[in-house]
N, C-alpha and C positions, 0 to 999 in steps of 0.2 A: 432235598425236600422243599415243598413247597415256603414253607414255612420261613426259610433262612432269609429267602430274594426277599422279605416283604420289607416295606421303607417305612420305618415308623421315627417320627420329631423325635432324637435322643432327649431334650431337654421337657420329654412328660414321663409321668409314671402309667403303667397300667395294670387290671385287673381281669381275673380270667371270667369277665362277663362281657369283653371287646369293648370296654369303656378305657378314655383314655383320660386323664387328673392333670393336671394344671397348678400347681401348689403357687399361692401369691398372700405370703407373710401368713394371716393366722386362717386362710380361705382356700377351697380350691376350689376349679370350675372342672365340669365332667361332662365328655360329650361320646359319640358315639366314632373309632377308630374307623377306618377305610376297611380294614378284613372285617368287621361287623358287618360294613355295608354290604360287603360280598357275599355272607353268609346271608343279609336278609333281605336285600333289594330293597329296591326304593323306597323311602320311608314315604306313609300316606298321611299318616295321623300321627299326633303325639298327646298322651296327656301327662302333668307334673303337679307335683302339688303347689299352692301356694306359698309366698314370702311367708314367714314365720314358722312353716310346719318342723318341727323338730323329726329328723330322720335316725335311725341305725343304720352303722356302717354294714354292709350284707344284707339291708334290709329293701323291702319293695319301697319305689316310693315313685314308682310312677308306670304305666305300660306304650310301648310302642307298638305301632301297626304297618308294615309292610308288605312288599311284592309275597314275600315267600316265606313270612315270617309274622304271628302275632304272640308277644311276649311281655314282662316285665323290664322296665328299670329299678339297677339297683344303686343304692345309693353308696360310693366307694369307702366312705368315713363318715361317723358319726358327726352330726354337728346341727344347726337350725340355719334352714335355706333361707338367704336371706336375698336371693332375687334369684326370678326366672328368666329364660331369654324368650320374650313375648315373639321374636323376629321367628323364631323355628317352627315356634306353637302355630303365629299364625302362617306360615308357610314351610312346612315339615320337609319340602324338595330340596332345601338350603342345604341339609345336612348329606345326601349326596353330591352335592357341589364343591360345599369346602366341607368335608367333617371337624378337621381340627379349627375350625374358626366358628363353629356351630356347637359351641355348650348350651349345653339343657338347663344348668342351674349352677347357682355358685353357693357354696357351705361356709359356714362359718364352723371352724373345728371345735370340736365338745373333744376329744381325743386325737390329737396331732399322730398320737404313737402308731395309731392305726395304720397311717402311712406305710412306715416299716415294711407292711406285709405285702405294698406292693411292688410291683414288676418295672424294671427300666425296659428298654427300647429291649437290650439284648435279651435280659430276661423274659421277656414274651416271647420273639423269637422260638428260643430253645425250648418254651414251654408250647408253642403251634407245633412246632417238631416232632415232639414227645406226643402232644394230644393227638396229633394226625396220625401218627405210628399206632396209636391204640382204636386209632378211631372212634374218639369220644366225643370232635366237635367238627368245628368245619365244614360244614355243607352238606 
């Protein structure tokens, strides 16, 4: 399956909204995975909320606009944002460039444990696998 060949950084976590987590001491940063960009094509627009806005983990907290795609960000763990990355906002083409060097925002954790629930490199894998077998996502 498609799914297995894909190359994802072992050293992030990810979540099955194609966002990829960055964990550094009590923060992570979150940005948008290569198989995201594939599902949405070129990102055109991006909007995030501000430094300070308190988020919920699974919750919205921002929308993207693409080639083949207009949808929500969701925020991976709960915590209060405590810096955007101005560099994407104002040029949202970066994140087809380098996705993993292009995070959206970095959190301050309000619940670490939340982590837990996500995904390493393998576990994604196996779960594109599955999702593609049922054809629930993926293009």
């Amino acid at each position: 399956m498609e799914g297995t060949s894909r190359n994802f950084p072992e050293e992030l976590l990810y979540d099955t909204h194609y966002q990829w987590i960055k964990r550094t001491g009590s923060k992570i940063l979150f940005g948008l995975t290569s198989y995201g960009l594939e599902i949405t094509g070129d990102v055109l627009y991006l909007s995030l909320p501000p430094a300070g806005t308190v988020v919920e983990g699974g919750g919205t907290c921002g929308s993207l606009e693409a080639g083949k795609w207009v949808g929500r960000i969701y925020a991976p763990a709960s915590g209060r944002i405590t810096n955007v990355n101005q560099a994407v906002l104002a040029s949202p083409a970066l994140i087809g460039r380098l996705p993993y060097h292009s995070w959206f925002a970095e959190i301050e954790l309000s619940r670490p444990e939340e982590l837990n629930g996500l995904m390493s490199a393998a576990g994604l894998r196996s779960w594109l696998v599955e999702a593609e077998k049922a054809n629930v996502c993926c293009g």
